[in-house]
C-alpha positions in Angstrom: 0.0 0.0 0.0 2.7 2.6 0.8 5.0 1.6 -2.5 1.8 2.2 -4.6 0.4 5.6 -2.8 4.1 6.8 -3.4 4.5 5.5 -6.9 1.5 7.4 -7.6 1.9 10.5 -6.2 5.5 10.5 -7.7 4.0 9.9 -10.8 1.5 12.0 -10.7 3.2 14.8 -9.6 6.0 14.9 -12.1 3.8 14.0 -15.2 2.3 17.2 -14.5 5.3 19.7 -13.9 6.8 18.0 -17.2 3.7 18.3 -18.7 3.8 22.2 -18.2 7.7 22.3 -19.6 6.0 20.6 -22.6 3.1 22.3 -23.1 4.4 25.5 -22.9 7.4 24.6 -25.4 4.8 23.5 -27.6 2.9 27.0 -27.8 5.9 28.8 -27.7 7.1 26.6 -31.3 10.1 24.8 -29.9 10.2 21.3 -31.4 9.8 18.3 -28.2 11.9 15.3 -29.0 11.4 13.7 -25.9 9.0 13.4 -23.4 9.8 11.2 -20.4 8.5 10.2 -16.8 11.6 8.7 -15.2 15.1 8.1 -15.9 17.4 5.4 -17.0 16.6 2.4 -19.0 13.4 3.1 -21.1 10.3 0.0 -20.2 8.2 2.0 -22.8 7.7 4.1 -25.7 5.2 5.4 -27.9 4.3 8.0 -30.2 0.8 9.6 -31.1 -0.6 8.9 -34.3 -1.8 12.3 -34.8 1.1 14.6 -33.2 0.8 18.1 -33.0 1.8 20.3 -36.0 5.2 20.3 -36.1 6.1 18.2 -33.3 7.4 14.3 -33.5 7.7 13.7 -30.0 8.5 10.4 -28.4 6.6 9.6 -25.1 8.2 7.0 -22.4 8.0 6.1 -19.2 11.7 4.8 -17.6 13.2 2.6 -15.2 14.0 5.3 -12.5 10.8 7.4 -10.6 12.4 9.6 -8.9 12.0 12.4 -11.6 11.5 13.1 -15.5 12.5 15.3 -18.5 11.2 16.9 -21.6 14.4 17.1 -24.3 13.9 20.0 -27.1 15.9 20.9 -30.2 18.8 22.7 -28.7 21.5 23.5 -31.5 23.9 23.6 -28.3 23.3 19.8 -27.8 24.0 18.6 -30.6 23.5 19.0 -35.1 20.1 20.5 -36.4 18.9 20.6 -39.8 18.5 23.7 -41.1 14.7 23.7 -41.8 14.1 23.2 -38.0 16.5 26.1 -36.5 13.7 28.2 -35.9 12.1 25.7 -33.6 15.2 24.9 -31.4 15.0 26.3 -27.7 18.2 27.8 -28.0 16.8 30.2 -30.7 13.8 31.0 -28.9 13.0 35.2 -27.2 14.3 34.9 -23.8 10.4 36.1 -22.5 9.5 32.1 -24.4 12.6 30.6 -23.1 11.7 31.7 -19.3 8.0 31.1 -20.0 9.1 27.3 -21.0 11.2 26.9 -17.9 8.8 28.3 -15.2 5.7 26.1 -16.5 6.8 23.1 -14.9 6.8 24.7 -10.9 3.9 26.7 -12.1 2.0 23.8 -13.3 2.9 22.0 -9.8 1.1 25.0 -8.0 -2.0 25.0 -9.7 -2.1 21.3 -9.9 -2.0 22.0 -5.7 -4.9 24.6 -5.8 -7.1 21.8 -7.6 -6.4 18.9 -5.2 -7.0 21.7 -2.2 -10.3 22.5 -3.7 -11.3 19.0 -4.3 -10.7 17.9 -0.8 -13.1 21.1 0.4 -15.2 20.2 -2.0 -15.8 16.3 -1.5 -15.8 17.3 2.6 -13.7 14.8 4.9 -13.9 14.3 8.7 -11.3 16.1 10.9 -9.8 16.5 14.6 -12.8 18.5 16.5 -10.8 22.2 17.7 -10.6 20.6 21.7 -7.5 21.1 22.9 -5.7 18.9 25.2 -3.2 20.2 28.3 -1.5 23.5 27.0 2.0 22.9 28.0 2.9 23.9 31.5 3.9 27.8 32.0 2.8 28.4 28.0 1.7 31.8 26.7 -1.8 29.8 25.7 -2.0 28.3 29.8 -1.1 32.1 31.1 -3.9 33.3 28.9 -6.7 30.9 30.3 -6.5 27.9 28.2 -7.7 24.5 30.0 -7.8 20.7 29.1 -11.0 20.2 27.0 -12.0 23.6 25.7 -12.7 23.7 22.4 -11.9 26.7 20.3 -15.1 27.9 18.0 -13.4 31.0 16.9 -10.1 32.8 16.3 -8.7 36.2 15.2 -6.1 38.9 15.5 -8.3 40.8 17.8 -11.6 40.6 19.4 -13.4 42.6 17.0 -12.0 39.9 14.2 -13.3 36.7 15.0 -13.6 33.6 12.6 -15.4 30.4 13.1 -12.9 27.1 13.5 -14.0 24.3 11.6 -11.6 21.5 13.1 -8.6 21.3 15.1 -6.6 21.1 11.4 -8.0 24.2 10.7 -6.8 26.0 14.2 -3.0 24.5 13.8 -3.1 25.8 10.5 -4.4 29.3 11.2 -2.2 29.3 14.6 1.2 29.0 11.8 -0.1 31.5 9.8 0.2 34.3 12.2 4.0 33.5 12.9 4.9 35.4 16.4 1.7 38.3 16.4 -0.5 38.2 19.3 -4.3 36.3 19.0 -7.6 36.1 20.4 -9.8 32.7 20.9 -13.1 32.2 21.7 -13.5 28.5 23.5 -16.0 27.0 25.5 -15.3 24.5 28.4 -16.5 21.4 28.3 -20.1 20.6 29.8 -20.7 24.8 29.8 -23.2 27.0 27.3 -20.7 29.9 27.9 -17.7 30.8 26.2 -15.0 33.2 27.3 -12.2 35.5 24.9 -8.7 34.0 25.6 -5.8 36.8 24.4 -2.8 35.0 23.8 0.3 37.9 23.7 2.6 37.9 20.7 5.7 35.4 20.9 9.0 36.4 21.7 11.5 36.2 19.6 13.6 33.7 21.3 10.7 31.8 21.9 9.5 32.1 17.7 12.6 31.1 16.7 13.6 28.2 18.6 15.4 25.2 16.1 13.5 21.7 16.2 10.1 24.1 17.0 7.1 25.8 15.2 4.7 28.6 16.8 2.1 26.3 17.6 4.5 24.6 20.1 6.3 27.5 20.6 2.8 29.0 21.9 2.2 26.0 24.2 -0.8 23.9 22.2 -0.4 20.4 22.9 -2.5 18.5 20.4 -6.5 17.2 20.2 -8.1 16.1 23.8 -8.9 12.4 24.3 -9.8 10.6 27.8 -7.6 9.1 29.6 -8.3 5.8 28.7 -5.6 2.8 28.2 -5.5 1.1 24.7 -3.9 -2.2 23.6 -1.9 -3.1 27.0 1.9 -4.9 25.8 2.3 -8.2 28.0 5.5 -8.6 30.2 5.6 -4.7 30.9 4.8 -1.8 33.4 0.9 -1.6 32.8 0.6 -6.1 32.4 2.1 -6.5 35.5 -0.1 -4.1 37.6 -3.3 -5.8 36.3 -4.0 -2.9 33.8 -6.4 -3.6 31.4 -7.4 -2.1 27.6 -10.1 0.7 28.1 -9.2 1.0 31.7 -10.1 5.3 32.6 -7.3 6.3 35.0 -9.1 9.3 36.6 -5.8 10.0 39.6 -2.1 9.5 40.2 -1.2 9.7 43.0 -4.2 11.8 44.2 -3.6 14.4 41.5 -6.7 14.3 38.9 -6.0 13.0 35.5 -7.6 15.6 32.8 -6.5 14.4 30.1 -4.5 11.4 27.9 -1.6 14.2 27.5 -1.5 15.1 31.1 -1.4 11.2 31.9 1.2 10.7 29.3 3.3 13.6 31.2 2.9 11.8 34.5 3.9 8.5 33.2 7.2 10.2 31.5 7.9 12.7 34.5 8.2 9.3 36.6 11.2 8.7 35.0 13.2 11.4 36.2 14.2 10.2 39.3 17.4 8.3 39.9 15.4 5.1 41.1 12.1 3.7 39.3 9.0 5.2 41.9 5.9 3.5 42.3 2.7 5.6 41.8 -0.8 4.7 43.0 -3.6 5.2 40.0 -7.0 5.6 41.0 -9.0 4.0 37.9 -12.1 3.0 36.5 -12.9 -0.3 35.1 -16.3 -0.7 34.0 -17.9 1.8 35.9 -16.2 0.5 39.2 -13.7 2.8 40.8 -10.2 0.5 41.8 -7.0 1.4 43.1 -3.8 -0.1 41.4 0.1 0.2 42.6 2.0 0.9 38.7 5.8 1.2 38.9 6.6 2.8 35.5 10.2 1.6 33.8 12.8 3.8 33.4 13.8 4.5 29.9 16.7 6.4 28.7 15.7 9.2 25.6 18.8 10.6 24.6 20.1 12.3 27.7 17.8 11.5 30.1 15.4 9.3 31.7 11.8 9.1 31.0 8.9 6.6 32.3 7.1 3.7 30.5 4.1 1.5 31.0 4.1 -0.2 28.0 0.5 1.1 26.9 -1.1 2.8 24.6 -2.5 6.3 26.2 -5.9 7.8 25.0 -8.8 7.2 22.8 -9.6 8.5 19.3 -10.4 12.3 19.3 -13.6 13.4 18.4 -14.3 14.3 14.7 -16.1 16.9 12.9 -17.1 16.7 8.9 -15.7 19.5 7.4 -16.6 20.7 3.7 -17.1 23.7 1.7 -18.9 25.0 -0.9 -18.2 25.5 -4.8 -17.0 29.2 -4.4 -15.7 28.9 -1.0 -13.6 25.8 -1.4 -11.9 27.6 -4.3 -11.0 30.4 -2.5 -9.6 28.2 0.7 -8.0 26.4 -2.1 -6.1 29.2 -2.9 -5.2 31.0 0.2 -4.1 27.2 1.4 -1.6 27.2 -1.0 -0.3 30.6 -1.3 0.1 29.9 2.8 2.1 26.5 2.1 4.2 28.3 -0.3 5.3 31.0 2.3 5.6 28.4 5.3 8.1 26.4 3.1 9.8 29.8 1.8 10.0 30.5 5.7 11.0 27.0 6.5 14.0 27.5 3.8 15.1 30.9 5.0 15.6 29.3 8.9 17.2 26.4 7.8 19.3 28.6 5.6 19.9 31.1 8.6 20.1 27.9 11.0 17.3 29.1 13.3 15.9 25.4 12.3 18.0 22.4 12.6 18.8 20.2 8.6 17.3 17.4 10.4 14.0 18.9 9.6 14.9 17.9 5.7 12.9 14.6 4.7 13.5 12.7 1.8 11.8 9.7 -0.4 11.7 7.5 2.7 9.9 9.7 5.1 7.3 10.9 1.7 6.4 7.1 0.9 5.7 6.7 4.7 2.9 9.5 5.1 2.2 9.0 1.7 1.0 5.2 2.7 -0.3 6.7 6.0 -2.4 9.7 4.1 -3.7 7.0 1.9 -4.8 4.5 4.6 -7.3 7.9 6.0 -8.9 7.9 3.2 -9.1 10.4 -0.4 -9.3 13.4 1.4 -5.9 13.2 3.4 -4.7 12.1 0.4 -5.1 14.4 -1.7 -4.4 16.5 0.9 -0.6 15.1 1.0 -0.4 15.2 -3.0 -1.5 19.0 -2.6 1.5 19.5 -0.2 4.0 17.5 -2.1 3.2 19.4 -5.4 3.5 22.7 -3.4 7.1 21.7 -2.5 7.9 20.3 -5.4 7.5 23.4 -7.3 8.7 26.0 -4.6 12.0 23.8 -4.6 12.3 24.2 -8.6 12.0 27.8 -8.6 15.3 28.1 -5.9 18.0 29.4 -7.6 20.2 26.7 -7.5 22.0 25.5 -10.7 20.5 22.5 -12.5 17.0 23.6 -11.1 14.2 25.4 -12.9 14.7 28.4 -10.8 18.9 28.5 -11.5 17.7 28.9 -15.5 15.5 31.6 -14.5 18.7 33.0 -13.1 21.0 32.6 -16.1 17.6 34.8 -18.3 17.7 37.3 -15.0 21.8 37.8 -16.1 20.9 37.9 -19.6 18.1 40.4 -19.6 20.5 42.7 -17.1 24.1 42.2 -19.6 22.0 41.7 -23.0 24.1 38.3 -23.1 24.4 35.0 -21.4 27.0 33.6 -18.4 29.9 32.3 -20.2 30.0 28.8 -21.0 33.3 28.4 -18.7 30.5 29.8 -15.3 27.7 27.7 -16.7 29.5 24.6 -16.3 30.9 25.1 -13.0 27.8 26.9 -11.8 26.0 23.3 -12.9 28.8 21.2 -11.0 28.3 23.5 -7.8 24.8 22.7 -8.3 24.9 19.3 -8.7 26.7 18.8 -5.9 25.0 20.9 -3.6 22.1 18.7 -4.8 23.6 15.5 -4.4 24.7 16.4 -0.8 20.8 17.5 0.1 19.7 14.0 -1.0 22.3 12.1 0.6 21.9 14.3 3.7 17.9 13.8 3.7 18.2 10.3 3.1 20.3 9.7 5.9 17.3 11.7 7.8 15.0 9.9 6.9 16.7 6.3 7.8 17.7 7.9 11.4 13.5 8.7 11.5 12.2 5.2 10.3 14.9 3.3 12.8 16.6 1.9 9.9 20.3 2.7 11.5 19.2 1.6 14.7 20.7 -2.1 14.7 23.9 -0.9 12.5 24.5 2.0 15.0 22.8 1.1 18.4 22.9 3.9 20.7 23.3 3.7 24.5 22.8 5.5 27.4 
């Protein structure tokens, strides 16, 4: 299941931003030779039986995925005859030649405002906007926030209030608005009332932190969900107290338990000390109240020591169907994607500035996971993920790094300035610098994305 969603999306998504190279070099008159979805050893070819006038293009799909081309007449890449010089790239305006190289990106971002519009528009369900513990001393707990109020509305001010449709929604409205201060309207659970929460702009220590975003910056933990234990692993903390699956803890140690996060904390805050403690947990077990001694193990995380029962900790969130109208879901469509394309501008300038750390980079490993994981939630978070991907995909193509789209846009930028082109000499090293540069991103989100998956694990075990 995850090798096909990924195979797909891959294929999908770079049929289309070659698709807008060729289309565009089509209109502009530049002859396409070739017209391929992968690399490497060709599995097939074809041509169309009625080709477009002037064209004798070659279609195949190759051996290797990750990637494709579109090959025009170029008379720098070798002999053409002289009735088709006027329909080799090379010989093109430079407004066509630029036009030609930015359709493939461009292409990717509108094929992203489509699939945004079609998951408003076919409606999925989504995390209900109830929020779970805010982290402890948070700028969301100083402003009032609790365990299980749920957030109906959100602004920059009181005066400027929108509804919240899910707890998707909030997270991604909550990014939007970087550091600046907010307002949110919530209601407790069990209560007709709802209160105004200001939440003070973010500091910039506090924005900026590596390995951190402003929704965690701010102090939101995630969705609420009862304390209530899942699947219960046999031989460990939780088995050998007598624990069972859908056991409610309701106390630890005579402090309530709001919440699956603040049990979670409790269970990981055990493991702090130097010796394994035992806590008493007041629970409920079929609507009987029963008292059970659990002695969480300590575990070591990197530097230090955290708790484990060996448990799964909360039930399902609640979910809310979310979907939008004709007009509507266009326009979320394409404020969603003009606010991807500046969160991964942003997310480029800090890693570039290293206020975030490179291990944020992911690579093929990490997209066939969530692309098997969107897939298994159904269409919606699907297309949701291929919406995101294609966003990337062509915000990455229009950096100005050799060998990418945006490096050629780069090389036209110095023509249009100097009325002539870099020097052959800079064009070649400019392309091995790029190459290079891209190699070393690859490799270096590879290795990423084996560190994330465990992969290394058994070659490099690490101990405490």
């Amino acid at each position: 299941m995850t090798l096909l969603a990924f195979l797909l999306a891959l294929g999908v998504l770079v049929t289309v931003h070659e698709w807008g190279h060729y289309r565009v070099a089509v209109a502009c008159g530049v002859k396409v030779l070739t017209f391929s979805i992968g690399f490497g050893k060709t599995l097939l070819r074809w041509k169309p039986r009625k080709p477009l006038a002037g064209q004798d293009t070659e279609f195949a799909i190759s051996l290797i995925p990750l990637g494709g081309y579109v090959k025009m007449l170029d008379e720098r890449e070798g002999e053409v005859a002289l009735n088709d010089v006027n329909m080799a790239f090379n010989r093109q305006p430079l407004w066509a030649r630029a036009a030609i190289v930015s359709a493939g990106p461009l292409a990717n971002l509108v094929l992203a405002v489509c699939l945004y519009a079609a998951t408003f528009w076919l409606g999925q369900y989504e995390t209900q906007a109830t929020l779970a513990t805010p982290v402890a001393d948070s700028p969301v707990e100083a402003a009032g926030l609790r365990s299980g109020d749920t957030v109906l509305r959100a602004g920059t001010s009181p005066e400027h209030l929108e509804d919240v449709a899910s707890l998707d929604a909030l997270r991604w409205w909550v990014l939007q608005q970087g550091a600046s201060a907010v307002t949110l309207e919530v209601q407790s659970q069990g209560k007709q009332s709802t209160r105004v929460l200001s939440v003070p702009a973010l500091a910039e220590a506090e924005a900026l932190q590596k390995d951190s975003d402003v929704w965690q910056a701010r102090g939101f933990s995630g969705a609420w969900s009862r304390p209530v234990l899942g699947e219960v692993q046999v031989g460990l903390a939780a088995y050998n107290a007598g624990l069972l699956r859908g056991d409610e803890v309701l106390r630890i140690d005579g402090r309530v338990v709001v919440d699956a996060t603040a049990l979670r904390a409790m269970v990981r805050a055990s493991g702090e000390q130097k010796v394994p403690s035992t806590q008493i947990w007041e629970i409920s077990r079929a609507g009987h109240a029963m008292a059970v001694r659990v002695t969480p193990a300590q575990v070591a995380q990197g530097t230090v020591h955290i708790g484990r029962i060996g448990a799964n900790v909360g039930e399902a969130p609640r979910q809310v169907w979310v979907q939008y109208g004709l007009f509507e879901g266009a326009s979320q469509a394409l404020a969603k994607t003009g606010a991807v394309m500046a969160m991964t501008l942003d997310m480029l300038g800090r890693l570039l500035t290293g206020h975030a750390s490179l291990d944020n980079l992911s690579g093929p490993l990490t997209m066939a996971d969530y692309a098997g994981r969107s897939a298994s939630l159904g269409l919606g978070a699907y297309l949701s993920y291929l919406a995101l991907l294609s966003v990337s995909l062509g915000v990455f193509n229009l950096l100005p790094l050799p060998v990418l789209d945006g490096g050629h846009l780069l090389y036209y930028l110095y023509e249009a300035c100097t009325g002539h082109p870099p020097a052959p000499r800079w064009l070649d090293v400019m392309q091995r610098v790029g190459f290079a540069v891209l190699v070393a991103l690859m490799t270096f989100s590879l290795f990423n994305d084996m560190v994330r998956l465990g992969w290394l694990s058994s070659v490099f075990p690490i101990h405490p």
